[in-house]
C-alpha positions in Angstrom: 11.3 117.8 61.9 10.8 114.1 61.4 10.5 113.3 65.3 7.5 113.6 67.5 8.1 115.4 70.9 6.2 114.5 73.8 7.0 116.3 77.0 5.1 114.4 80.2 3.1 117.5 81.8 2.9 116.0 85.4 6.6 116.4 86.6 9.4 118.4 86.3 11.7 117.8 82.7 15.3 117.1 83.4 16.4 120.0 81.4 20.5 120.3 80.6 21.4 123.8 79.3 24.8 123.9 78.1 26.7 127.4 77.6 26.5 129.2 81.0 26.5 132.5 79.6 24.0 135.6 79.5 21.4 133.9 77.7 22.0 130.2 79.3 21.8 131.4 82.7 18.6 133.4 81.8 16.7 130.1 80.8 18.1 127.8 83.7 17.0 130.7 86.1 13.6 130.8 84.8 13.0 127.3 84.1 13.8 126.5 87.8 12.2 129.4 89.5 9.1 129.6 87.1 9.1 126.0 85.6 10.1 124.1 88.9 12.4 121.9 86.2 15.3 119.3 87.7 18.0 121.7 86.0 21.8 120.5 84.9 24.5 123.3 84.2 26.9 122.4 81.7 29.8 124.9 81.9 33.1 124.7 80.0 35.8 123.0 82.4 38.1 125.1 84.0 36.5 128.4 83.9 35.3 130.9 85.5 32.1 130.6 85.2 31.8 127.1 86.2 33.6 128.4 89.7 31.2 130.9 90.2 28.3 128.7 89.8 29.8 125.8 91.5 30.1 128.1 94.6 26.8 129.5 93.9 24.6 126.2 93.8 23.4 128.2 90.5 22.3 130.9 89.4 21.7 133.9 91.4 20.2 137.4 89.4 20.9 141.0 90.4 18.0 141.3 92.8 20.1 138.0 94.7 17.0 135.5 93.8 18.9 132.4 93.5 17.9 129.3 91.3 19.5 126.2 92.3 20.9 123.4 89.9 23.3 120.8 89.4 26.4 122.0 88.3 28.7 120.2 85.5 31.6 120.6 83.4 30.7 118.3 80.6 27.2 116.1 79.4 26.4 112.8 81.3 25.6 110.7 78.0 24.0 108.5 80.3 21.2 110.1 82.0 18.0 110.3 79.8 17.7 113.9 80.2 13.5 115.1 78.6 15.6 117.7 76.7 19.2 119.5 76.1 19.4 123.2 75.1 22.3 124.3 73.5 23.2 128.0 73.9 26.8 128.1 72.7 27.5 129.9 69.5 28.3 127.3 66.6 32.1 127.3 66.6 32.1 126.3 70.4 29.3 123.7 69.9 31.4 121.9 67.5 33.1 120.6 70.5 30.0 118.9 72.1 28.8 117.7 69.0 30.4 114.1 69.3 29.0 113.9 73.1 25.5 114.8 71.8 25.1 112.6 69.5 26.4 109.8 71.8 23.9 111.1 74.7 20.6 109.6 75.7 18.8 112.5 75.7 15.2 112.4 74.4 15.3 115.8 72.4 17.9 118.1 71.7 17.4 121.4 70.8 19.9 124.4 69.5 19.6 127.7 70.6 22.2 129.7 68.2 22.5 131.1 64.6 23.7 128.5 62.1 24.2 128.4 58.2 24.0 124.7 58.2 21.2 123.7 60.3 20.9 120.1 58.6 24.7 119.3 59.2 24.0 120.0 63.2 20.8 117.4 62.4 23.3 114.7 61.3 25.3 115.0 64.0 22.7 114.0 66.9 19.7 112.6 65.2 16.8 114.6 63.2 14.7 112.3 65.0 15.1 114.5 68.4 16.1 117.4 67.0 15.5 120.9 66.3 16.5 124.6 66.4 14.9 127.9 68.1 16.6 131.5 68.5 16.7 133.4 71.8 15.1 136.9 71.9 15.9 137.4 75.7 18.6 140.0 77.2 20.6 138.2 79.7 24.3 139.3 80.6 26.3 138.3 83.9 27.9 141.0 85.8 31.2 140.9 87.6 30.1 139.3 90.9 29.0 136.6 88.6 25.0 138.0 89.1 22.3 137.4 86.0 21.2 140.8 85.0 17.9 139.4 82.7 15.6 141.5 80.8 12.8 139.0 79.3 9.9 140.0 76.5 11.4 143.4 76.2 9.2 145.0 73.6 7.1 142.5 73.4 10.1 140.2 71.8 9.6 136.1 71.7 11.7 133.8 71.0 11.1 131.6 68.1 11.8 128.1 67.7 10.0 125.3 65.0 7.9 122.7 67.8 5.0 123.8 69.6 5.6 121.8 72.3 8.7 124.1 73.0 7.0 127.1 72.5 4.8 125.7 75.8 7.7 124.9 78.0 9.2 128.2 77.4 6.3 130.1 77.8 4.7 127.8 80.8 8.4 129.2 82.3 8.2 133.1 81.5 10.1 132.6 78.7 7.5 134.3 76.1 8.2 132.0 72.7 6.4 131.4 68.8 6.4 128.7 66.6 8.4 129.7 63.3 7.5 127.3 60.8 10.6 127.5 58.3 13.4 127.6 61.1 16.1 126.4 59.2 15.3 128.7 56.5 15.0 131.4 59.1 18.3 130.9 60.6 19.9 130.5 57.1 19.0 133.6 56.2 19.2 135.3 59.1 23.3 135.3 59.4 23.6 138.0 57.3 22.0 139.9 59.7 23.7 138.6 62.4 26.9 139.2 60.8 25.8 143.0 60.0 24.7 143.6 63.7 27.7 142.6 65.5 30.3 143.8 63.0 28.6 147.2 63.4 28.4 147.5 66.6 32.0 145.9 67.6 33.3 148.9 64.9 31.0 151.6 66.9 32.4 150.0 70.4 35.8 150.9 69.3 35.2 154.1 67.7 33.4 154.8 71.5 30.2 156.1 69.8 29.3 154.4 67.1 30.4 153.2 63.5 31.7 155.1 60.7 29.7 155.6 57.6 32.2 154.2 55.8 32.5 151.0 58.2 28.3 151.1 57.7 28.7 150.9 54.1 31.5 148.0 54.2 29.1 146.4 56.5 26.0 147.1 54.0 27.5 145.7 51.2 29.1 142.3 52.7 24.9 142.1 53.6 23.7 142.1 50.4 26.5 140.0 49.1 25.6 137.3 51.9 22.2 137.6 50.3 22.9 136.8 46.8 25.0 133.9 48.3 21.9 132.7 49.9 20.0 133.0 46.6 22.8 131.8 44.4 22.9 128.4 46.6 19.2 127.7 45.9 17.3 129.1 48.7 14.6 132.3 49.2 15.3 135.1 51.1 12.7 134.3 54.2 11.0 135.7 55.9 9.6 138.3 53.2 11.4 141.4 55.0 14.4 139.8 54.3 13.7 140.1 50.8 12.3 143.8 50.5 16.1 144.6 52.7 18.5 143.3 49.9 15.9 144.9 47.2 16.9 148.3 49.4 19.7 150.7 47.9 22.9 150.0 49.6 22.7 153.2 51.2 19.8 152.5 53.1 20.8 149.6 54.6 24.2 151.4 55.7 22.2 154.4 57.2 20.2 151.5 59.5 23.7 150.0 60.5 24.8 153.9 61.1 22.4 154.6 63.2 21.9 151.6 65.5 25.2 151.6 66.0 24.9 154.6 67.8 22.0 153.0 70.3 24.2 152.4 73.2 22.1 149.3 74.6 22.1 147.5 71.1 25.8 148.1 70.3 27.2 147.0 73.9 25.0 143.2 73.3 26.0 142.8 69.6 29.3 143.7 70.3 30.0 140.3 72.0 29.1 138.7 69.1 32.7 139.5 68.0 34.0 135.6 67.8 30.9 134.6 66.3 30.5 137.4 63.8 34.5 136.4 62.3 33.0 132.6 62.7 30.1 133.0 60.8 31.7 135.0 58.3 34.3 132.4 57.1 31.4 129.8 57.2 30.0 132.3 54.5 33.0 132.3 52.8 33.4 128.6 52.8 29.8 127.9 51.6 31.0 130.3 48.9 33.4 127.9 47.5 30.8 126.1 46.0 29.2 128.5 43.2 30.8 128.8 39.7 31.5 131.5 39.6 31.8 132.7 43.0 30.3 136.0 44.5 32.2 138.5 45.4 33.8 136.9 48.4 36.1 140.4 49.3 33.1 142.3 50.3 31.4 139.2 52.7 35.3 139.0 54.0 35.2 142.7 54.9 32.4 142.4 57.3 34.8 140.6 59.7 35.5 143.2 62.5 39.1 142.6 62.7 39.2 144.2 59.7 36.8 146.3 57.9 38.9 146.5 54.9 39.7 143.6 52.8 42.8 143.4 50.0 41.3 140.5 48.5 39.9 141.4 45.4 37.3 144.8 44.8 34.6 145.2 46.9 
């Protein structure tokens, strides 16, 4: 990143979060409660969720520990905020993208899976920029309550500035500097893609994915891989690499199986929108190698459709 991040350690960031959802809520609550940060919501207008914590005051978790916040349905581009997560997926961030880079926020950071990391950099600045990836469990329950399950495993989450990494952790929000994050993310949307794909197919089977929809799945992985290759880049981190060197089989024996981990398949399995997003960004980047890979078996990793009549997979 070619900007230099400076957070003032004695007083509370104004912190904007916007995307209200499972993993939104999870870092407002904490960086209130642990951080004793001035906290903005940003919820879409007009929805649910922005009711619920309008009439809340914030955020309140399952154990009815409430974290209290200004609520808004949309960015004040005026107010100098220290820093502005964004926990949307990519297709809905498109729609804040404009207001971003208008804002006078100080930093900006992104919080989601991207292919295109530099075009997001363009849009608001690389000068306060830069990009992390949430390893916390958070979900909201039907009363509208934060059900958060933080460091499970000993998971961080990763993001590229140091300074970052502090806040995060300084708010119980356990965090690692990855120093290639664009790379990381790049190359992590395979993965992504894989995940959720297998585990919406095992929702709807009730149990778990097929091996046939595992070996669709494993195939469209690869495939995403030598896209990623074919367009210049390494696969990073190394593990990445040693996966796509894997027979096919192996990697749709992984899929199999996790599919069948009830925890894992109910949280990727929300990644439905995202997963048929990210998959036509694939596609797109596609368009740009002579000649092209075979495009039929990334396509078939969308879950609407496991199958694809576009050509042989």
């Amino acid at each position: 990143m070619s900007g230099t991040l400076a957070f003032p350690s004695s007083q509370p960031l104004r912190i904007a979060i916007i995307g209200m959802g499972g993993i939104g809520s999870t870092f407002a609550f904490q960086f209130v409660r642990a951080g004793h940060h001035d906290l903005t919501a940003v919820a879409r207008p007009g929805s649910p969720r922005l009711r619920q914590l309008e009439h809340d005051g914030g955020v309140i978790n399952t154990k009815g520990e409430r974290a209290e916040m200004h609520v808004v349905d949309g960015l004040d581009e005026q107010t100098a905020y220290d820093l502005v997560l964004v926990t949307l997926p990519e297709y809905q961030a498109e729609a804040v993208l404009s207001v971003l880079g208008r804002s006078s926020a100080k930093w900006i950071q992104f919080m989601f899976n991207t292919f295109d990391p530099e075009r997001l950099q363009a849009a608001v600045g690389a000068s306060r920029c830069s990009f992390g990836m949430p390893f916390v469990q958070g979900s909201i329950d039907p009363s509208g309550r934060l059900n958060a399950n933080i460091g499970a495993g000993g998971q961080r989450s990763i993001m590229d500035k140091q300074e970052c990494c502090d806040l995060f952790n300084a708010s119980g929000l356990p965090a690692k500097v990855e120093p290639d994050m664009l790379l990381w993310l790049r190359c992590h949307v395979p993965m992504c893609i894989a995940f959720e794909s297998v585990s919406v197919a095992g929702v709807r089977r009730g149990g778990g994915a097929s091996w046939s929809e595992a070996m669709v799945i494993a195939l469209g992985m690869k495939e995403s891989f030598t896209l990623i290759r074919r367009l210049g880049y390494p696969l990073y981190p190394r593990g990445k690499s040693r996966l796509d060197a894997s027979p096919t089989f192996v990697i749709g024996s992984m899929l199999w199986f996790m599919s069948r981990i009830p925890s894992f398949r109910k949280l990727l399995a929300t990644g439905l929108n995202e997963c048929r997003a990210l998959v036509d960004v694939l596609v797109e980047a596609s368009t740009q190698l002579k000649p092209p890979v075979l495009v039929a078996r990334i396509e078939a990793m969308k879950p609407s459709g496991l199958r694809s009549s576009k050509g042989p997979l």
